[in-house]
Phi, psi and omega in degrees: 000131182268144185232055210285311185340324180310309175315296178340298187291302173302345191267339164300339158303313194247357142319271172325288151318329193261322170292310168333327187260354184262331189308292211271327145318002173238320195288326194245351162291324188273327178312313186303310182314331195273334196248003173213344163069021176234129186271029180259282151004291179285280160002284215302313194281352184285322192287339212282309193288316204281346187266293122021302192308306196276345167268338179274354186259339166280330155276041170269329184282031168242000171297321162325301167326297178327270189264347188135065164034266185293315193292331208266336164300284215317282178335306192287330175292355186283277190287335161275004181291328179316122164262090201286309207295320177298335197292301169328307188318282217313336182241026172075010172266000189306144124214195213261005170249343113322323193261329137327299157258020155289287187290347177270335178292316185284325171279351181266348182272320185263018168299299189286339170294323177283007141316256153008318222256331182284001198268314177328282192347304179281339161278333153291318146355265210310320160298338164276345196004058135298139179272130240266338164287305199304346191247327175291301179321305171329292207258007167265352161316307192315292176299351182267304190321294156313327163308317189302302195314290190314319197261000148281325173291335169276350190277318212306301180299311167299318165279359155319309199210350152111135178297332167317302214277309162330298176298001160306291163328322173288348188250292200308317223273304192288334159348253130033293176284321185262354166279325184278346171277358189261352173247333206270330195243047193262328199270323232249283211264353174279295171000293180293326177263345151338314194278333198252095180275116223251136155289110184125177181270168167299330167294316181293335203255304164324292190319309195291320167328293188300331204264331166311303189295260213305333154323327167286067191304341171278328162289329164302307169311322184287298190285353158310322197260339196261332143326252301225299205280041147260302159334329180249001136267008101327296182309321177290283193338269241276321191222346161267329159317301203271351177268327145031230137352290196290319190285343177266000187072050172283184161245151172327305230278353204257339185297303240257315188297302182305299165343294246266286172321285180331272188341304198262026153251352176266009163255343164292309165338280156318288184308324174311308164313285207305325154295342196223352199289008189264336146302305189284119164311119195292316172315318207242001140286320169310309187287311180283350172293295171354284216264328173267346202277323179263294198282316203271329212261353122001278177288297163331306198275309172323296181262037162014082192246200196306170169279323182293326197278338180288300156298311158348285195282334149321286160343302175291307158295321161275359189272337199272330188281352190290349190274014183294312202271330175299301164324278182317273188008277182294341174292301178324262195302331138344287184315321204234132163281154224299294165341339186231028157301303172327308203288303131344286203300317199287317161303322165302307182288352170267324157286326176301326196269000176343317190269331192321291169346281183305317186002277178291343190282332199275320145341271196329322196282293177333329194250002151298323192241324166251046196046209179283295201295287191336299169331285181316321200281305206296315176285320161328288219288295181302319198265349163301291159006287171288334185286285181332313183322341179266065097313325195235034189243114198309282220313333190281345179301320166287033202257037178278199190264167181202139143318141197263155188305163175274000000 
């Protein structure tokens, strides 16, 4: 029986959740910046959450495998609702040494739900007897749409009302998720996971995670590369956008504008994917999503021309990354077999995000020692680099289509 309902219910679960993080990923890198003028700092705290962040999502996953998805999303969207970081403000313990493991406790609760919530995907597929790009493409909309929301609702609330109070909205968002996976995706998607019992120690069920991935040169190739150009997209979000921003004499509201526009053409983008990306070569959309998603809107802001020629060329640049995550998407799962999604998928994401930590401290330091544009030239300059590798990399080359293994 098709349960397109499932779908709904996750990709509104990941609306939500992801905006929310997109919300307080603007709110607390400008808070740190406003309030220390150092954008080395403003690093630290990027490293403080996101490093926590990758190691709890490569061991979460066989507790997913274990227990549950859905369940193990619900819990953790719970716990990440703690508005910790306003509470810290409100009552006078804030500092930048407090507000350190304050952000590694917030990156260890939302490693596993955004696991959990991507584990969803075959099994909704499969429920839904959808083809695995139309569900990927769905839900990399889902995320863009939500990058858009969150980074207009964050230029919008910080300058309103200021960033503490803004992240009450980021606590409300995770709310939000899990009442919609605990009630909309209660029946459909427990159903689908019943069936898959997992076997073995906790050790046995990681190794066998680990022994799946590396086995796979195609799967390896992706996370080598999406590790390196993630790094440099950590670096822009947290600290060369807002030093920017701040450098061009902008208002907050422009971190948020800019985001916002890339996002909300990469959700026309993602949506065209979702209809058409089971058609297209994947190679050579990959490398050009790429190559827009880093290097051009990068390089844009580095030769600082009008604001209108900057959305503009945005605009063309997210419409080209949106097709990126329906593809990586539909590869994954194709690759890994259905019993060992959780367990894979956490690890993929654990390894893509692997660099994400240095991200904002490698930013900081760089526009610390040659200022912004150079920076911005520099970073540019390296994920073109990385964007180009699968041209000359065999493994990538194998990005056809496949059944995913038993």
């Amino acid at each position: 029986m098709k349960r397109p309902g499932s779908l709904t219910a996750l990709a509104t679960a990941t609306v939500a959740s992801v905006g929310g993080t997109r919300l307080s990923g603007i709110a607390i890198p400008w808070l740190v910046l406003t309030t220390t003028n150092s954008p080395v700092l403003t690093g630290l705290v990027g490293l403080a959450e996101m490093l926590p962040y990758v190691l709890a999502k490569a061991l979460g996953g066989p507790l997913i495998d274990r227990f549950g998805a859905r369940q193990f999303a619900i819990w953790c969207d719970c716990l990440s609702a703690l508005a910790l970081v306003p509470v810290l403000f409100w009552t006078g313990l804030m500092s930048i040494w407090v507000l350190l493991p304050a952000m590694a406790l917030i990156g260890m609760l939302r490693a596993p739900a955004d696991a959990a919530k991507q584990a969803l995907i075959p099994s909704v597929a499969a429920l839904g007897d959808m083809p695995l790009e139309r569900v990927t493409g769905v839900m990399g909309a889902s995320e863009r749409l939500a990058g858009t929301i969150g980074a207009a609702a964050a230029g919008g609330l910080i300058a309103l009302v200021g960033p503490v109070p803004a992240l009450l909205v980021n606590a409300a968002t995770f709310v939000v998720s899990a009442l919609v996976l605990g009630v909309g995706a209660r029946t459909a998607i427990t159903a689908e996971l019943d069936d898959q019992p997992v076997a073995g120690s906790y050790g046995f069920q990681l190794a066998a995670g680990w022994t799946t991935l590396r086995s796979d040169p195609v799967l390896v190739g992706l996370v080598v590369m999406i590790a390196i150009t993630n790094l440099f997209d950590q670096a822009y979000a947290i600290v060369l956008l807002p030093v920017w921003v701040r450098t061009a004499g902008l208002d907050v509201a422009w971190v948020g504008i800019i985001l916002a526009t890339f996002s909300g053409a990469a959700i026309v983008g993602a949506t065209l994917a979702a209809a058409v990306a089971e058609r297209v070569p994947r190679l050579v959309i990959y490398v050009i999503g790429f190559f827009f998603a880093g290097p051009v809107p990068g390089a844009l802001l580095a030769l600082h021309p009008p604001l209108p020629v900057i959305l503009s060329v945005l605009v063309i640049s997210g419409f080209a990354a949106g097709f990126l995550n329906p593809i990586i998407g539909a590869i994954l799962f194709e690759r890994i077999p259905k019993a060992m999604v959780g367990r894979v998928i956490a690890l993929v994401g654990a390894l893509a995000w692997a660099l994400i930590p240095f991200g904002g401290l490698y930013a900081g330091l760089l526009v610390a020692q040659v200022g912004i544009y150079l920076a911005l030239g520099i970073t540019s300059f390296l994920y073109l680099l990385a964007a180009l590798s699968p041209l000359v990399r065999p493994s990538f080359r194998k990005m056809n289509r496949q059944h995913a293994p038993a």
